[in-house]
Steps between C-alpha positions, in 0.01 A plus 500: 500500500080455507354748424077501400463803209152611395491878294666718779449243810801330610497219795836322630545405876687839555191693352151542650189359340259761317172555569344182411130690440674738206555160276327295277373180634791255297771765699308456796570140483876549395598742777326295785656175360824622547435674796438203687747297334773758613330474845599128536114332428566174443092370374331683193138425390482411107191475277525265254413612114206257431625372213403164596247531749335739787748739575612429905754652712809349547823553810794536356829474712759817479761142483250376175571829330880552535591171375286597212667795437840340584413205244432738171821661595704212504327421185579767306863569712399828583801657687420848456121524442483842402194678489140315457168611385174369633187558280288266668225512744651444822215370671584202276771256600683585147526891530561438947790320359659704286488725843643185686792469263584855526545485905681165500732583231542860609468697220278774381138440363276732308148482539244572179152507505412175323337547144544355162798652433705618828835536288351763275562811671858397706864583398632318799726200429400183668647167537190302626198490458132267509237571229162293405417406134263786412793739677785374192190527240448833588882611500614302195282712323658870604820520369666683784381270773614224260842676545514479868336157497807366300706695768434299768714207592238290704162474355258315687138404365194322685165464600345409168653313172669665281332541155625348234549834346644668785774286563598510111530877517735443786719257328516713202578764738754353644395577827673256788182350679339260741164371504457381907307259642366523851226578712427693846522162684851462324593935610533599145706268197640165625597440126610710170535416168690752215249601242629361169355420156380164657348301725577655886717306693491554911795477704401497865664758733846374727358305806161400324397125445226428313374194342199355406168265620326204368276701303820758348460742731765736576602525879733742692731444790698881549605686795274804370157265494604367861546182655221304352490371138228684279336319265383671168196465275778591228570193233846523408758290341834429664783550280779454791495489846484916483342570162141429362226626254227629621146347321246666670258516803359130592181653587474624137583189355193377215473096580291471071423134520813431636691664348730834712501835363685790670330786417834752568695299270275506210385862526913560450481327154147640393690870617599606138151428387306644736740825469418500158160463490384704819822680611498660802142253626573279822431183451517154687411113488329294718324204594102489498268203603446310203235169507687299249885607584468596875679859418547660147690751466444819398609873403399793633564852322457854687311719250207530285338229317628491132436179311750616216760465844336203552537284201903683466557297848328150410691465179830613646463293815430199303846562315719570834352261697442110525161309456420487865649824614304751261221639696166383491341905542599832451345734755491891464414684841488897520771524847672202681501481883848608620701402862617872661822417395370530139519153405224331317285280716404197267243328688298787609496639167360139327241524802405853422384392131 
């Protein structure tokens, strides 16, 4: 049966609601989500992360999230559920969902406050749950949470890439894990791939069609998305008629006299290196205007200026990567510019230099 947990509140439709003004603002959101949910609301208002663009506000149909919920079920045959966990924001589509799932499937969820590592302080044993990249660092590194982590059947990961790091330490783990690919305009994953020693491979969701456009973009036809086909900025390559590769963001793409670049896919090989040489630093490539190539690409590093750093990177880039892929400058800046849902915002960053 559904039933909402957060420290000593419980909420199921035989309970009342607690005083919304005694919680912090994430529980706030929870309680009133499901509130209205129980209470038959059939529109919610969404804000998009920003990832991509200005965050905006989006309507999503009580119909759009059920069949996403009922989708990821099917996917992973989830007869019983169990009990999930949602560490998430909920103001977020990801974290609303893990709600979502919880009253469709009818099951118990447990509500954390979200932090770097939500599993370190919980002996409860879960069966689902939905984590973001810096989330698994965090609890990879704490052996207990590690523990539970490896406890959980259904592992979901989004919102960012994984590092290259991160999703060895799972493999070597073995922890069972899916990196997910969606977006609030899609309610939450429309695709997962298992998290292997490889390259990910996505397997879209039952009742999702996707394909591609003229220039390789991915688009989505799925009863959670609605009616219309959405077309992506996302460059992917089709593998079957449910399966592709993601290569990266088409609005990130580096056109270097000509020749493509996807930024994404090259800042997964350079991972070791950059791990290496500034572990723990953020980093990212993109295009800047160049007079001679149109766009060059280049590499930005979160940190302090160190030239020793510096050099390290030019040498080993020129040894991991190709002739025309190696970047043409290494920039240093103090703090990168950051969406709210803590990913890093690439153009606004290059603009801020």
């Amino acid at each position: 049966m559904f039933e909402l947990r957060y420290q000593s509140y419980h909420y199921s439709k035989s309970q009342d609601l607690p005083n919304l003004e005694k919680l912090p603002e994430f529980a706030q959101v929870a309680f009133a989500f499901c509130r209205d949910w129980l209470a038959g609301q059939k529109k919610f208002t969404q804000q998009t992360s920003g990832s991509t663009g200005t965050p905006k506000l989006q309507v999503l149909s009580r119909a759009q999230m059920e069949a996403s919920a009922a989708a990821t079920g099917a996917f992973f045959g989830a007869t019983t559920p169990g009990h999930l966990l949602c560490c998430l924001n909920p103001a977020f589509i990801a974290g609303k969902m893990m709600l979502v799932r919880a009253l469709v499937w009818d099951c118990p969820i447990t509500l954390v406050e979200p932090s770097a590592n939500p599993l370190l302080n919980l002996e409860v044993q879960f069966s689902f749950v939905a984590l973001v990249p810096l989330q698994v660092e965090a609890i990879l590194a704490e052996e207990k949470s590690r523990l539970l982590l490896q406890s959980i059947p259904h592992v979901l990961i989004g919102g960012a890439a994984l590092p290259h790091k991160t999703q060895q330490g799972l493999v070597q783990q073995g922890i069972r894990a899916w990196q997910s690919f969606g977006m609030t305009e899609t309610v939450s994953h429309i695709a997962l791939a298992p998290i292997e020693a490889g390259e990910l491979l996505y397997q879209a969701l039952p009742g999702v069609a996707i394909g591609i456009n003229a220039q390789d973009c991915l688009w989505i036809q799925s009863p959670m998305s609605g009616p219309e086909k959405i077309q992506t900025n996302d460059t992917i390559e089709l593998r079957s008629k449910n399966t592709f590769t993601w290569l990266g963001r088409a609005d990130f793409v580096v056109n270097s006299g000509g020749i493509k670049l996807f930024p994404e896919q090259l800042e997964r090989r350079i991972a070791p290196l950059l791990q290496e040489t500034c572990p723990e630093c953020a980093y990212f490539l993109v295009g800047e205007k160049d007079s001679r190539l149109g766009e060059r690409l280049v590499l930005y590093v979160e940190g302090a200026v160190e030239e020793t750093k510096r050099l390290a990177l030019e040498v080993g880039l020129g040894q991991i990567l190709g002739k025309y892929e190696v970047p043409k400058k290494i920039y240093f800046k103090a703090a990168f510019a950051y969406t709210p849902t803590k990913k890093i915002n690439r153009h606004a960053t290059a603009a801020s230099l």
